[in-house]
N, C-alpha and C positions, 0 to 999 in steps of 0.2 A: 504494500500500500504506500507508503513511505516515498519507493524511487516514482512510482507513478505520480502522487503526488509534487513531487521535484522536477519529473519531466512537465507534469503540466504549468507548474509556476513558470518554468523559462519561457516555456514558449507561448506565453501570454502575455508574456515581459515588454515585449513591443504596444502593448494597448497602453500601458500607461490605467491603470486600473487604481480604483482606488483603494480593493485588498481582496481578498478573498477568503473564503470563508468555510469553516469548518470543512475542513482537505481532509483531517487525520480520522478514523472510525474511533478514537480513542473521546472521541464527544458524544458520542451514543452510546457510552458505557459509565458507570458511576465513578468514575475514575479514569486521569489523564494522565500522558506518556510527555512530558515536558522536554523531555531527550527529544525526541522524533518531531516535537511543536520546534524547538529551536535548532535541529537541523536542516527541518524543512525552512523556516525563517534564517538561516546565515545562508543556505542557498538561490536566493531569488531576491531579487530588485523590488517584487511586490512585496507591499507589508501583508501578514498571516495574522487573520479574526479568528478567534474562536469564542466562546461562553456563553451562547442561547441554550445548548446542552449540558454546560456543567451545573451542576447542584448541588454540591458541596466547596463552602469556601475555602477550604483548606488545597482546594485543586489550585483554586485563581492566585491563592499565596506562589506556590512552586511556579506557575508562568509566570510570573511579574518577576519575582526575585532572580530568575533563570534567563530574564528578559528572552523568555520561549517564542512569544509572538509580540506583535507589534501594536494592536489593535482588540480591546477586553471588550465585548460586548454581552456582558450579562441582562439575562432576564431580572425585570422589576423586582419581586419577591429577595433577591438575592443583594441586592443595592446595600440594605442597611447595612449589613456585613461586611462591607469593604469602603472602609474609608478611603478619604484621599488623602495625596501628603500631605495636607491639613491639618486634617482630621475633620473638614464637612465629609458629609454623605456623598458619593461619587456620583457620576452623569452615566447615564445609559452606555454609551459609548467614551470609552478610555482609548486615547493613542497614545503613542511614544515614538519618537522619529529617530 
């Protein structure tokens, strides 16, 4: 899943996209693979969204600190639990450049 994923980041790379989203199956499962999130992310020019499918905050800690992807896009219910560098309550969509 992984090199397919990678094959398809490059060679979308020319659109100029603004990211792309949930690539890895490892979002359809209770639990993420932050290794395979941030090598699919150091390999491609596009930034990597995931987080409509994770459900437990402890996933979104390991991306972020892993800087795995580029782009955190959790569902509402999940918001409270992830601060920002702040510490307000985060925005639907988190980037990092």
């Amino acid at each position: 899943m992984l090199p397919d994923a990678i094959k398809f980041a490059r060679a979308v790379e020319k659109y100029n996209l603004m990211w792309l989203e949930d690539m890895l199956i490892g979002d359809y499962v209770p639990w993420v693979n932050p290794q395979a999130y941030r090598e699919l992310t150091t390999s491609t020019s596009t930034p990597i969204h995931t987080g409509e499918q994770i459900y437990l905050r402890h996933n979104f800690k390991e991306l972020i600190e892993t800087q795995a992807v580029r782009v955190i896009g959790p569902i509402r219910p999940i918001l409270a639990a992830l601060p920002s560098s702040n510490g307000s309550p985060s925005t639907p969509i988190c980037t990092r450049s």
